[in-house]
C-alpha positions in Angstrom: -15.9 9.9 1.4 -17.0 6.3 2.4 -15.8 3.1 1.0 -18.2 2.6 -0.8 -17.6 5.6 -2.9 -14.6 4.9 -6.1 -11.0 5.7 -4.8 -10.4 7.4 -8.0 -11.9 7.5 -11.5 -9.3 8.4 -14.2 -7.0 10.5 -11.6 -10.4 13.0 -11.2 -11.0 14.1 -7.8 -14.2 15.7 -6.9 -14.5 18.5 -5.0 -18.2 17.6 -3.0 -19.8 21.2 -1.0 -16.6 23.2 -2.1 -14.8 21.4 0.5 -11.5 21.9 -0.6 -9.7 20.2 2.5 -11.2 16.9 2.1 -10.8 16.8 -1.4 -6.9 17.7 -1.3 -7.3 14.6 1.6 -8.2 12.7 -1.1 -5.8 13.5 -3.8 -3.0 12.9 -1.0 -4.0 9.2 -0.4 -4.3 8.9 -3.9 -0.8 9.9 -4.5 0.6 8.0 -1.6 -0.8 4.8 -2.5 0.5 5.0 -6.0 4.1 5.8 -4.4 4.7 9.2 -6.4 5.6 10.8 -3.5 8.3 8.2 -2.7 9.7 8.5 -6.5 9.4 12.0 -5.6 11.8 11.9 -2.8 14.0 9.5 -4.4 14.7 11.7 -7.0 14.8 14.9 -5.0 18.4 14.1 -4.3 21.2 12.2 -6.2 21.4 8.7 -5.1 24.7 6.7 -5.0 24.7 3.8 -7.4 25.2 1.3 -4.1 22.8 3.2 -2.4 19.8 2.6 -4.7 21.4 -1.6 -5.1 20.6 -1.6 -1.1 17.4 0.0 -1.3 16.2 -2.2 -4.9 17.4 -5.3 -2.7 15.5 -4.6 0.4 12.3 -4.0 -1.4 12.8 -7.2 -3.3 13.7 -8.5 0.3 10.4 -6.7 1.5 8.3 -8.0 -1.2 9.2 -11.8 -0.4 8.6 -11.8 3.0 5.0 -10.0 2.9 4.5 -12.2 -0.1 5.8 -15.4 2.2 3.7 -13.7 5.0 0.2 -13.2 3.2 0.5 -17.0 2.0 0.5 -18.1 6.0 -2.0 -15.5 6.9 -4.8 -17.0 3.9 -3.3 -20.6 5.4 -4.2 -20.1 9.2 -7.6 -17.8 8.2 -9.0 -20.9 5.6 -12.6 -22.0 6.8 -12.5 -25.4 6.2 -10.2 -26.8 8.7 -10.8 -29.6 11.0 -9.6 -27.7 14.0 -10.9 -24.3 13.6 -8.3 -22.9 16.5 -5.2 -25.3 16.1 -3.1 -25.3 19.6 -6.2 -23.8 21.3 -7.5 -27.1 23.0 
């Protein structure tokens, strides 16, 4: 599986020269990148109602900061700057 071949079309995995393994490979990144096996372990257990306000705080605590952080990122990699390497003189 390249890039260039579709992530995933309607949750449908192929299985390509009956290679199980990679397909399952597949399936797994699939899964993790949608979180379900996150939700999975969340719910595996009971979870304490201050437990899960810690945890719903730090990913809204998480979520700023990479949001804050992406916005830099795209500001220091824009192309049309005077200084292509500011400091770097």
């Amino acid at each position: 599986m390249g890039l260039r071949h579709a992530s995933f079309i309607a949750r449908t995995v192929y299985v390509r020269n009956n290679n199980i393994e990679e397909a399952c490979g597949v399936l797994n990144r699939i899964m993790g990148r949608e979180g379900l096996f996150e939700q999975f372990r969340r719910t595996r257990y009971y979870e304490k109602p201050c437990q899960t306000r810690r945890r719903v705080n730090f990913e809204k605590c998480k979520a700023i900061y990479n949001e804050d952080m992406d916005r830099k990122i795209q500001f220091i990699m824009r192309k049309n700057r005077e200084e292509p390497f500011p400091g770097c003189s």
